[in-house]
C-alpha positions, 0 to 999 in steps of 0.5 A, spaced: 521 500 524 519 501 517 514 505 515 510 506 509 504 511 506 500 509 501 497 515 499 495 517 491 493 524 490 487 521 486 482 515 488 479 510 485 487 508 484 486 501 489 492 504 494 486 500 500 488 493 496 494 494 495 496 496 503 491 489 504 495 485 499 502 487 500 501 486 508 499 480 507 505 477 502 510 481 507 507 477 513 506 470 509 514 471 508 516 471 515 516 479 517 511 482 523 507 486 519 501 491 521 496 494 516 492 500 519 487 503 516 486 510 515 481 512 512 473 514 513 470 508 509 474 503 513 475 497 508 481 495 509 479 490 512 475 487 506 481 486 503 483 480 508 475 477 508 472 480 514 464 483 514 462 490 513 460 490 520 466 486 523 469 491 527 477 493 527 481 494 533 481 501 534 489 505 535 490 509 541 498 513 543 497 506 548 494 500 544 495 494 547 490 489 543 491 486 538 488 483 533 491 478 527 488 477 520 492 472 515 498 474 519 498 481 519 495 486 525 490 489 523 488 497 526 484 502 524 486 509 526 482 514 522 479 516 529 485 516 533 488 521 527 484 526 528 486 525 536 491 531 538 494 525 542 496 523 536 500 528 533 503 529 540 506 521 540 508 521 533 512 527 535 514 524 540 516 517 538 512 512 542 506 512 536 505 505 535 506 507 528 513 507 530 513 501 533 521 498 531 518 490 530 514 491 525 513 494 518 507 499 518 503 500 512 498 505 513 493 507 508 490 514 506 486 517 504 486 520 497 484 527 499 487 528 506 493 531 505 495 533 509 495 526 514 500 524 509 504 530 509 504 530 517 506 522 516 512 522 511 518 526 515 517 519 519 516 515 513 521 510 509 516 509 504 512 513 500 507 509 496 503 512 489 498 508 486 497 510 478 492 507 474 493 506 467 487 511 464 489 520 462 486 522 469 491 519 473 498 520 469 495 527 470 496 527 477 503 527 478 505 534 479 500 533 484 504 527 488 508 532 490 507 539 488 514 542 485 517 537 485 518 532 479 515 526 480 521 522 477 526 526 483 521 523 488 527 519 491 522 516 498 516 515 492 515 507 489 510 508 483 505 501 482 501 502 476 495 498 478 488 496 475 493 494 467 489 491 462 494 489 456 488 487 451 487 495 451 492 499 447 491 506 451 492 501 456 498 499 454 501 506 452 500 509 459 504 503 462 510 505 457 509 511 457 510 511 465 516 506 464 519 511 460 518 517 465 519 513 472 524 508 471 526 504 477 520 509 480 515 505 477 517 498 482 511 495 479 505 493 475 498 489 477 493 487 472 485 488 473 481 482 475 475 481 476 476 477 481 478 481 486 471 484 486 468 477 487 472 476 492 469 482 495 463 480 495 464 474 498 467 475 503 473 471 502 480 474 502 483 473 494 487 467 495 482 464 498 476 466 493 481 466 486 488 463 487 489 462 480 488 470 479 492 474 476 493 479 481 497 473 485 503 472 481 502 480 480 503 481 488 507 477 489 511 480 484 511 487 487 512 485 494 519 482 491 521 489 488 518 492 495 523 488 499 528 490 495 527 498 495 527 496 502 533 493 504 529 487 507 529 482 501 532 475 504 538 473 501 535 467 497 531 472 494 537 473 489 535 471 483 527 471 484 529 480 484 531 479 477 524 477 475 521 482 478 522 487 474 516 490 470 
């Protein structure tokens, strides 16, 4: 069982589109992989080319239905977050985010806190998407107040949304470099792309596979498995390229 929060203390940081595409990269490797949605605007599932209007399997203590997009299963949990039930079978282990056969990515919601707070003593993995803009670089003291984000041993950073033609751009990924160091196990470049491919309908890959976001992805999914321990063994020489 592996389980990882993605969670940035600001939004609009694209935590919903890297929870989406980590999964589907997970599962396209040969890992059983569920993404679940945790999140009051349900748009998760976009990310893997489903309508507005699609519903999602709704996750109970006693889920048994499955529903599998791209490899990966596909949950909603808002609803159930808010169950008393659900903080009773985290407590007591049986919670299908526990589920030992899989990684579980759950998406959260920047500003519920405290569901984030409540999921990372269970959670293997914390991960915080910066964008490469002031406002989220001052957010750090916020990822988690008193301690500094360099010491936040159970915290992968991702600098998402980089455009390298912009010098303020290009400054705040070196200066996060320079403060994280390996805490920072990726960057991924903006495309507009993704936001056509959204307004298709179409998952990523399938509406632009020549985007840059693919490689990027891939990338980051690479250096995932490596901070994970999960990284197959002829991977050796693809985890030295995928240092940012």
């Amino acid at each position: 069982m592996m389980l990882i929060v993605a969670h940035a203390p600001k939004g609009g940081t694209g935590s919903t589109f890297l929870t989406a595409m980590l999964a589907q990269n997970l599962a396209a490797r040969g890992h059983q992989v569920a993404a679940v949605d945790m999140t009051f605007q349900d748009s998760l599932k976009l990310y893997f080319g489903l309508l507005p209007n699609q519903p999602v399997i709704e996750m109970t203590a006693t889920t048994s239905e499955t529903m599998m997009v791209a490899g990966v299963e596909l949950l909603n949990a808002h609803s159930f977050s808010r169950d008393p039930a659900f903080a009773e079978s985290i407590g007591e282990g049986f919670s299908p985010l526990l589920a030992k056969d899989r990684i579980t990515i759950v998406d959260v919601a920047s500003d519920d806190r405290a569901l984030k707070d409540f999921l990372m003593p269970h959670a293997d993995l914390h991960l915080c998407a910066l964008t490469a803009c002031p406002a989220s670089a001052a957010v750090l003291p916020k990822v988690e107040p008193g301690t500094p984000a360099v010491s936040l041993a159970r915290t992968a950073f991702v600098l998402n949304q980089l455009d390298d033609r912009r010098r303020l751009s290009r400054h705040t990924h070196s200066f996060l470099r320079q403060l994280l160091g390996d805490r920072l196990i990726g960057t991924v470049r903006v495309d507009e792309a993704l936001n056509e491919a959204l307004a298709t309908f179409e998952p990523l890959a399938k509406a632009a596979p020549s985007s840059v976001l693919i490689p990027d992805m891939l990338r980051l999914t690479i250096a995932l498995e490596a901070r994970l321990g999960i990284a197959p063994e002829t991977d050796a020489t693809s985890l030295q390229n995928a240092a940012v």
